[in-house]
N, C-alpha and C positions, 0 to 999 in steps of 0.2 A: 589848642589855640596858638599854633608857632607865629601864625600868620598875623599875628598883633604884636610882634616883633617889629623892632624899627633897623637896628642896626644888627646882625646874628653876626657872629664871630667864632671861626674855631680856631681855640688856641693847641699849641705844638709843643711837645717838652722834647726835645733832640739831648736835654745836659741837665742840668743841676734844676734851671730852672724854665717854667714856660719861656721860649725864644722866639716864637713863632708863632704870627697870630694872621688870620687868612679871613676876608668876607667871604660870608656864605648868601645864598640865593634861598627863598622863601616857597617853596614847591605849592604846599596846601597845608592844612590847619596841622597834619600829622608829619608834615615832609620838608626838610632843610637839606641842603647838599651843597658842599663845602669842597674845594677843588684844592690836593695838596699841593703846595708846593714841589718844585724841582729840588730835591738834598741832594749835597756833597758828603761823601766819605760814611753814606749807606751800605750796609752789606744786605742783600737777601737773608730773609729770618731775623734782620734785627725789631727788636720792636719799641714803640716810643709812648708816651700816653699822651692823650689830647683830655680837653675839654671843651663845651662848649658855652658861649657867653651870650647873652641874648641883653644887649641895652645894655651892657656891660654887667651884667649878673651871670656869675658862673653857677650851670649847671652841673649835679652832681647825679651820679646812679644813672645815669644815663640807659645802659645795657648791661648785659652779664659779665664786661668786660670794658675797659677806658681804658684798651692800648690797639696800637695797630702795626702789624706786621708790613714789613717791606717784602715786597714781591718781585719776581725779575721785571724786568721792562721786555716788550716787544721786541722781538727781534725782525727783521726784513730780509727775505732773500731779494737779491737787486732781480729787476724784473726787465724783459725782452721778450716782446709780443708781438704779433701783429693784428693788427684789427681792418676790417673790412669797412669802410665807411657807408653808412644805411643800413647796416646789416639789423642792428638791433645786439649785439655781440655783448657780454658782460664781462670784465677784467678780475681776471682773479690774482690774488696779490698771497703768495706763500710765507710762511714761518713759522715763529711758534711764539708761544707766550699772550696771544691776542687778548684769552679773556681775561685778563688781567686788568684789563682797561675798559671803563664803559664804553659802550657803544657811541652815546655822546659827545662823548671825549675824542673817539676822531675824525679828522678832517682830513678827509682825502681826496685832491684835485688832480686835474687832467688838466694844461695849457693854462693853468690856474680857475678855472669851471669846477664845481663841486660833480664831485664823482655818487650818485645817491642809490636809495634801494640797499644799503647795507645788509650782507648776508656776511655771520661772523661764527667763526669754529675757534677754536684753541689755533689752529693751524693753518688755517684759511680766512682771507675776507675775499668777498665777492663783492661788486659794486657795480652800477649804471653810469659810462661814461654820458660825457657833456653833446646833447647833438647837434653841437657847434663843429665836432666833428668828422661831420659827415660831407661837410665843402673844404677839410683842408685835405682831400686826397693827394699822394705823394710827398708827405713832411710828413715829420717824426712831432709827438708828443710826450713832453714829460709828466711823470707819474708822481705826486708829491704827499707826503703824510705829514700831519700836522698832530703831535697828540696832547692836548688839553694847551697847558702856555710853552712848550718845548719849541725850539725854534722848529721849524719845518727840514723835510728833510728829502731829498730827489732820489727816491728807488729805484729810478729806471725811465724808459720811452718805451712806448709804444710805436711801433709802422704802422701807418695810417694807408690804405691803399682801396683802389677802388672796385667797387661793388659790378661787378660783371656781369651780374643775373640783369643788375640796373640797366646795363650796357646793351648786353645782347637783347634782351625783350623787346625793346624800344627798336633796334635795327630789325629781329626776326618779323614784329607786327607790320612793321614798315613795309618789308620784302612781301610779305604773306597782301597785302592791301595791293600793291601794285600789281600783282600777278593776278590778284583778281577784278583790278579794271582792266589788267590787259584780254585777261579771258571776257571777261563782258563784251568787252570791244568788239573781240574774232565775231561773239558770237550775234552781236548786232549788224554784224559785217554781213554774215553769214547769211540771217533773215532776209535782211534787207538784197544781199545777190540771188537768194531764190524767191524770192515776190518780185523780182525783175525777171527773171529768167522764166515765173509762170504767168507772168502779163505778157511777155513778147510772145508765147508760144499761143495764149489765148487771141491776141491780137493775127497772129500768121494763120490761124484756123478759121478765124471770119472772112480772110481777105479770101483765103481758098473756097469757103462757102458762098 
């Protein structure tokens, strides 16, 4: 019954005593999730205990354990791409440390457009750019991650450039259509010069008869 919760709170012990106290968001009757803070003067492997406080009653025995490990943060290799505008094309964005972080938790834009479709490895995210897109052929877009309240931060651009299949089909059907009212044409031409040419002959055989 979380969900008859008014105010959930998870508190933070960084020191001697709780210092840290964060609102948490109410999922369903079994599910609360509580977004940590950004720490200073964390190491990887440190660990710190929480609690959590429901209307201001701390909860106690939580789980098999009421501490939590600091983990590395993501890292980003700066990204230089090109993308074909219409294409349908997906951005894959390298490094390591990704599952670290929920899925949730990041926000990741293209020209400021939600990047969506997240596909996520330890080492890879894959994403659906914006197809807003796909009209700015010739300009460059930037790539931005956003992870939980961390300020954002600009990975790279993308070359935005244009779709040539787009291009050429539209001129080849073009070409292919004209050649074939030209050839209709000949061949209306054509009919038409020999139903002339078998009437004048029909016409010169009577005058002889």
């Amino acid at each position: 019954n979380l969900d008859a919760a008014l105010v959930p709170q998870l508190s933070l012990q960084t020191g001697a005593t709780f210092n840290i106290v964060v609102n948490c968001t109410v999922r369903s009757t079994r599910v609360i999730t509580c977004r940590v803070p950004i720490f200073t003067g964390i190491n990887v492997g440190d660990q710190f205990n929480y609690s959590l406080r429901l209307d201001g009653e701390t909860l106690s025995n939580l789980q098999d354990t009421e501490s939590l490990e600091a983990v590395a943060d993501p890292v980003f290799t700066p990204i230089s791409a090109d993308y074909v505008a219409g294409s349908g094309e997906q951005i894959i964005i390298g490094g390591e440390n990704f599952l670290n972080v929920l899925e949730e938790d990041y926000n990741i834009t293209v020209n400021g457009q939600p990047c969506t479709d997240l596909s996520i490895t330890d080492t890879r995210i894959i994403c659906t750019p914006p197809a807003s897109l796909n009209s700015q052929a010739g300009s460059t877009a930037a790539v931005m991650v956003q992870i939980g309240d961390s300020v954002p931060e600009v990975i790279g651009d993308i070359n935005i450039s244009l779709n040539l299949i787009v291009i050429i089909v539209p001129v080849v059907v073009g070409g292919f259509l004209i050649l074939l009212a030209i050839l209709i044409t000949v061949i209306i031409c054509c009919v038409c010069w020999y139903v002339r040419r078998k009437s004048k002959r029909v016409e010169l055989e009577r005058l002889k008869d």
